[in-house]
N, C-alpha and C positions, 0 to 999 in steps of 0.2 A: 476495612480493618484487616489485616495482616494478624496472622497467628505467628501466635509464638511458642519457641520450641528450646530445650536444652544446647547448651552446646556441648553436647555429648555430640547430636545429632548432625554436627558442624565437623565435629571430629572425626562419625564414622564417615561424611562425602568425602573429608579429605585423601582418608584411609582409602577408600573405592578407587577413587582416584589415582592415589600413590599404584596401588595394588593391579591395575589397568594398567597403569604406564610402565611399571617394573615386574612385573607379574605377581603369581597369589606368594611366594617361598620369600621372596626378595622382598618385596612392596612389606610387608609385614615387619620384617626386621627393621626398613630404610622407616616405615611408620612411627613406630615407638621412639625412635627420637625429633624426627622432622614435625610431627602431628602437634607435641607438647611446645616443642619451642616456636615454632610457627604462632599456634595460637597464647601463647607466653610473651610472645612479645608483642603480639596485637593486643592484649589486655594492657599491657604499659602504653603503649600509645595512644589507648582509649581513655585511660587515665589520665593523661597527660592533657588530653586535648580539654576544649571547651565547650559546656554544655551545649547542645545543638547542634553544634556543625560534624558534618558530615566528613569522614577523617577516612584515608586508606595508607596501606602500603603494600607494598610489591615483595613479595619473595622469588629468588632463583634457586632451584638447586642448581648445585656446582656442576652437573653435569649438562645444565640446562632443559633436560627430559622437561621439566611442568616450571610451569609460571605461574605462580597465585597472587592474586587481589585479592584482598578484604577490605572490607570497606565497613565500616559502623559510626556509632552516636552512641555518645552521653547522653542520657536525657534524665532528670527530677524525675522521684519516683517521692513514695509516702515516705521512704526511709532514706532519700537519701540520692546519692546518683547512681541509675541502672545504664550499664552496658551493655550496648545490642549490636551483634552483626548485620546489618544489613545486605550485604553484598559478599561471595564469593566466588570468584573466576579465575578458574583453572584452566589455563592452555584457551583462552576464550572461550570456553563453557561453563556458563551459571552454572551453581550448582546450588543454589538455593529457589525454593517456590515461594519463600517468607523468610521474612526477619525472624533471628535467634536472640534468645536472650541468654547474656554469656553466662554462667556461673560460677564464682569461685572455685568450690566442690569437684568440677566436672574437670577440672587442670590437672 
């Protein structure tokens, strides 16, 4: 069984990431907007898809520096359909140990 965690916590690997590849001054500013829309528009596509199946997409920055996958599922929950990350790869490194579960709240 896979724990599950905020996608706050989805936000800050991306930020680490961002923040690595562009450093701490840079990364920080490039973050505040690439972090929200990134993960903004993987919540519409999670929405969009069909419960169960396992759904991704690809983002580039325009300068090409990082490449991210996410990957997630819909799945039935008691209230309804929850969204979970399952997979995050940057530049091919995971960057998840477990499934997230995405949160409205956390956008």
């Amino acid at each position: 069984m896979k724990v599950v965690m905020s996608d706050n916590s989805i936000g800050q690997c991306i930020q680490n990431e961002i923040d690595r590849i562009y450093g701490i001054e840079y990364g920080k500013k490039t973050g505040k907007v690439l972090v929200p829309a990134f993960l903004g528009d993987f919540r519409k596509v999670l929405e969009n898809s069909i419960a169960g199946d396992v759904v991704s997409e690809e983002y580039m920055t325009e300068d090409k520096k990082m490449h991210l996958i996410l990957k997630g599922q819909k799945r039935l929950g008691a209230k309804g359909y929850v969204p979970f990350i399952v997979s995050c790869i940057c530049n091919d490194r995971e960057l998840l140990s477990s499934e997230v579960l995405f949160l409205e709240e956390m956008l």
